[in-house]
N, C-alpha and C positions, 0 to 999 in steps of 0.2 A: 504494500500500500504506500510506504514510503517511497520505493521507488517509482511509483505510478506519479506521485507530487513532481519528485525531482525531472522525469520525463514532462510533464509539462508544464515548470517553470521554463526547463530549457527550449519546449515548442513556443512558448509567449516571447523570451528574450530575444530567439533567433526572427520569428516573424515581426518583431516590433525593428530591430534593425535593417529588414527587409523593407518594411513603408519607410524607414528613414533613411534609408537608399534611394529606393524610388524615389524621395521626396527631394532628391538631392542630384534627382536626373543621371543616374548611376542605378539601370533599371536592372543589368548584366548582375552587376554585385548583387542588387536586392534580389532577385530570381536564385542568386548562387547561394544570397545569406538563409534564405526560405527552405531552401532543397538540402545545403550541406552546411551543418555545422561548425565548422573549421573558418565556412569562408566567413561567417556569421562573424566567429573571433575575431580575426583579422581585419576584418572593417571595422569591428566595433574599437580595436586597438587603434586603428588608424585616423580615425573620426572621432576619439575617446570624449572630447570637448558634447558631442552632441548625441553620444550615443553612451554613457556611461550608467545612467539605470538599467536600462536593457542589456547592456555587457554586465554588468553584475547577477542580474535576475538570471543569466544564461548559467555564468561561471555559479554563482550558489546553487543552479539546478543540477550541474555538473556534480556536484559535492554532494546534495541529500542525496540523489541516484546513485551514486557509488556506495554514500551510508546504508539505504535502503538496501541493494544487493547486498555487501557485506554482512546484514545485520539477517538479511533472509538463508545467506548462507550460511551463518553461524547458526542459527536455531533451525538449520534442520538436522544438523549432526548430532 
């Protein structure tokens, strides 16, 4: 269940960079940031002034997702 959070905190941070792509007439990035998360990062790195909620909401989604798997992997052993 945790991980289900973490999966989409990181679907909101990546599409929210994607409209601030688009919005930024860098429609390529925003289609890339939408589809693959990596490019998602990397714009959000690069733009960091205008895109910095949404790279955080990504990268924290990053973090519970990993907590949430770990935490589902330890309790089923």
């Amino acid at each position: 269940m945790i991980a289900l959070l973490g999966t989409l905190m990181i679907a909101a941070g990546a599409i929210w960079i994607g409209v601030i792509a688009i919005q930024n007439d860098e429609v390529i990035w925003g289609v890339a940031s939408i589809v693959c998360g990596i490019a998602a990062i990397i714009y959000g790195v690069q733009n960091f002034e205008q895109s910095k909620i949404p790279l955080s909401l990504l990268i924290l989604g990053i973090g519970v997702e990993i907590a949430g798997r770990l935490m589902n992997l330890v309790t089923r052993y």
